[in-house]
N, C-alpha and C positions, 0 to 999 in steps of 0.2 A: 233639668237633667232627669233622663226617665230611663226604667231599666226594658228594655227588650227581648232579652232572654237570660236564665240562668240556667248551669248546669253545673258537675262536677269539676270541669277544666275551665268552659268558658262563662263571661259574664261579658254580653255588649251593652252600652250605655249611646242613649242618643242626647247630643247637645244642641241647646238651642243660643247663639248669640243675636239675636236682633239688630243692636246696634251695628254689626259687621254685615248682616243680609247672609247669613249662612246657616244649614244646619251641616255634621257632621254624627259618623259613628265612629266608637273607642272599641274595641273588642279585646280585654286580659284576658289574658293567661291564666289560668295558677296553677300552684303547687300543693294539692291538699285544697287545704283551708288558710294557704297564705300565699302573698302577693309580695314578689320581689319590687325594691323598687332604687334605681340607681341613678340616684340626682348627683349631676356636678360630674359627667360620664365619660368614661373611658369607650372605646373611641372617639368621641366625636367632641368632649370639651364641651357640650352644650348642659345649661339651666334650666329649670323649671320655675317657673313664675309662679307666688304665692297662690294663682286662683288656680292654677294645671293642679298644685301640690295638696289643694284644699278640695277638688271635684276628686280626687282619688284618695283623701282620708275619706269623704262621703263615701263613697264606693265599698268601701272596708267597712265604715259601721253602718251601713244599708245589709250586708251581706255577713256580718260578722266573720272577717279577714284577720289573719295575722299580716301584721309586713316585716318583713324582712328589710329594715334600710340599708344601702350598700354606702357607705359615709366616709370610705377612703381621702377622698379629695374636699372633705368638709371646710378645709382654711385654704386652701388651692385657690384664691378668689382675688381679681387685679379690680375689682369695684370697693367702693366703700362701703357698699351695700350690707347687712348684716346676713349670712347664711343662713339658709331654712333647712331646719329638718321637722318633716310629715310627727316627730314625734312631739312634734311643740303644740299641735293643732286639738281641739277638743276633743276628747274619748280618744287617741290616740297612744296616751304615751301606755297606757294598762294591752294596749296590742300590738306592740311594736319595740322590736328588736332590731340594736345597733349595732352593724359593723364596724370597727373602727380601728384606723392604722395610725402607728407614729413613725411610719417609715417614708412619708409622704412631705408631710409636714416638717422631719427634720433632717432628711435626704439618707434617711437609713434603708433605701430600696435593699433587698434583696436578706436581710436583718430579721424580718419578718415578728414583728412582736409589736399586739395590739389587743381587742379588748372587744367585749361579749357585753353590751349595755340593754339591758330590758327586765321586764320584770320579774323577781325571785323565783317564782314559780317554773318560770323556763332556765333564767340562766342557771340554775342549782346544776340542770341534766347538761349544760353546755359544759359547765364547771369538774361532770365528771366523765362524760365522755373527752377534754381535755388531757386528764390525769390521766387517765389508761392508756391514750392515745400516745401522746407526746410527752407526757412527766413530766415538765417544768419548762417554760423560755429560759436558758443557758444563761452563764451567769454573768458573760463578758457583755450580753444585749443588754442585761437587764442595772448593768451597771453604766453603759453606756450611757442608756436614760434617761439612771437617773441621774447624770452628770449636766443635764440640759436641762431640765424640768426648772432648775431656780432661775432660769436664761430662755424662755419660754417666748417671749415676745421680742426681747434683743433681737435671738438667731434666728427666728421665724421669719422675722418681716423682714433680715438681711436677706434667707432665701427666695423670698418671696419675691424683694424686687430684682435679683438676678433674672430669675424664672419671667418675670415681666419683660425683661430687655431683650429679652434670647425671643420671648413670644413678637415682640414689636418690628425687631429686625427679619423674622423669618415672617410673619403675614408681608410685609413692606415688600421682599423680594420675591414670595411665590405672588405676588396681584403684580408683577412688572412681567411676567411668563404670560405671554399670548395664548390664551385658554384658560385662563383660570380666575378663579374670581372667590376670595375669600373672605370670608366674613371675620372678624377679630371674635375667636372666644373667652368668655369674662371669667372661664375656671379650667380647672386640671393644668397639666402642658403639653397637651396634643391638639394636632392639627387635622384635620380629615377632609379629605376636597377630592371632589371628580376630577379625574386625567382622563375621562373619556374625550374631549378633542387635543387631549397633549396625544393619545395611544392613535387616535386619525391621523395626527401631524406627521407620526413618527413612522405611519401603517403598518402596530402591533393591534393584531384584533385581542390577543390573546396579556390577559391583566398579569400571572405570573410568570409570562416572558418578557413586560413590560419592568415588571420590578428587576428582576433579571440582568436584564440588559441596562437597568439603569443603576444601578450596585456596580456592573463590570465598566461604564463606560462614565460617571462620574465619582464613583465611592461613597454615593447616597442611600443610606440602606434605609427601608420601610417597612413597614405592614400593609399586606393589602384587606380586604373586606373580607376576606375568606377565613381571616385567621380568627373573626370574632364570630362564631356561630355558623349555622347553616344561612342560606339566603332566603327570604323571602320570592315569591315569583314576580312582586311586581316591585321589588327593588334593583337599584342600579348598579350592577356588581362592580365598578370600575370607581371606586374609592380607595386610599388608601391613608393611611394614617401615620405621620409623621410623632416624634419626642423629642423636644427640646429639652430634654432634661437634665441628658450625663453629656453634655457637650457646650464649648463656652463660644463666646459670641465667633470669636475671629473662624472657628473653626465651620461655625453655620455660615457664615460669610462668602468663606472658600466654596464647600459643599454646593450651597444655592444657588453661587454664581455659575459654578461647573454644570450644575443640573440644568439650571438656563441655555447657559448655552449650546448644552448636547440637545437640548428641545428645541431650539430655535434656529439650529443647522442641521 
């Protein structure tokens, strides 16, 4: 791993894997003097591999980074695999700040009460820019809580394998739709997959008339790729991204089959 350029914003890294016959370049971002980083991800439900999460702690202490982890979906995980977070990795946890939700984990979406993890020095200012901001999480969340907390792995792993069935049944029926081809993801519970030949089939050129008309014409509502960020130019704006989350199986069922078939006629 060698560095290429550094500056205020950017820093590009070139890799070498021999054994694959490749090189490639990485070019971050940041913010300041810190590096977001959002493993286990919202849209797209994909992981980073212990050696992706360990070439970007290097990066950080090559460069003296803060990270900023984004750890919403940290138990979100259908592998028996044990979860990585960059703050477990050496010289890491002294530069690295956790985000972390219990809204996720124990289906308290929209409840909004979670936790500031990193070291004293910073969380003290997170601790009181909190205070002044918001004054306290409300008393009915924070008893919510802790009604669950001695029930921590019971009702987890009961959500958990719901969240897997409703995942199993919806990959199962978007790979049976002509154009599409999904990969099974091992975290979060969203979907994200190109409809660029479902929007040729259909001849919508246009990605939020596609969503559109596919809301009005089977009751399937999504996200498309516009709703997370500006686009890069050599990205493929014809993504969108489904949740399996606030809805049970029979209902995904109904949905995908309707969706199927308004595609396939």
């Amino acid at each position: 791993m060698k560095a290429l350029l550094s500056d205020s914003q950017y820093i590009s890294y070139l890799y070498n894997f021999p054994k694959k016959g490749y090189l490639f370049t990485v070019t971050f971002k940041t913010v300041g003097m810190e590096t977001i980083l959002d493993n286990y991800q919202n849209p797209t439900g994909a992981s980073s591999s212990i050696a992706e999460i360990e070439a970007i702690a290097n990066i950080c202490i090559d460069n003296d980074l803060w990270v900023l982890s984004d750890e919403a979906y940290y138990e979100i995980r259908y592998s028996h695999k044990p979860p990585i977070s960059i703050a477990s990795f050496p010289g890491m946890k002294e530069r690295t700040v956790i985000l972390y939700t219990f809204s996720k984990r124990f289906a308290m979406t929209g409840w909004r009460v979670g936790a500031s993890i990193g070291p004293k020095k910073i969380v003290k200012h997170i601790a009181k820019l909190n205070i002044n901001d918001e004054s306290c999480t409300n008393h009915f969340i924070q008893c919510a809580l802790a009604s669950v907390m001695d029930k921590v792995d019971e009702d987890a792993k009961s959500i958990l394998n719901k969240l897997k069935g409703r995942r199993d049944i919806c990959v199962k029926l978007l790979n049976s739709i002509r154009g599409l081809s999904l990969l099974t993801p091992d975290s979060t519970f969203y979907l994200y997959l190109n409809v660029g030949e479902l929007m040729e089939n259909k001849n919508i050129k246009d990605l939020e008339k596609f969503r559109i008309n596919a809301l009005k014409n089977t009751g399937v509502a999504f996200c498309t790729r516009s709703h997370f960020g500006s686009l890069n130019t050599r990205q493929d704006e014809n993504y969108i991204r489904l949740a399996y989350s606030g809805i049970n199986s029979e209902a995904i069922k109904d949905g995908l089959i309707s969706f199927k078939n308004w595609i396939e006629n």
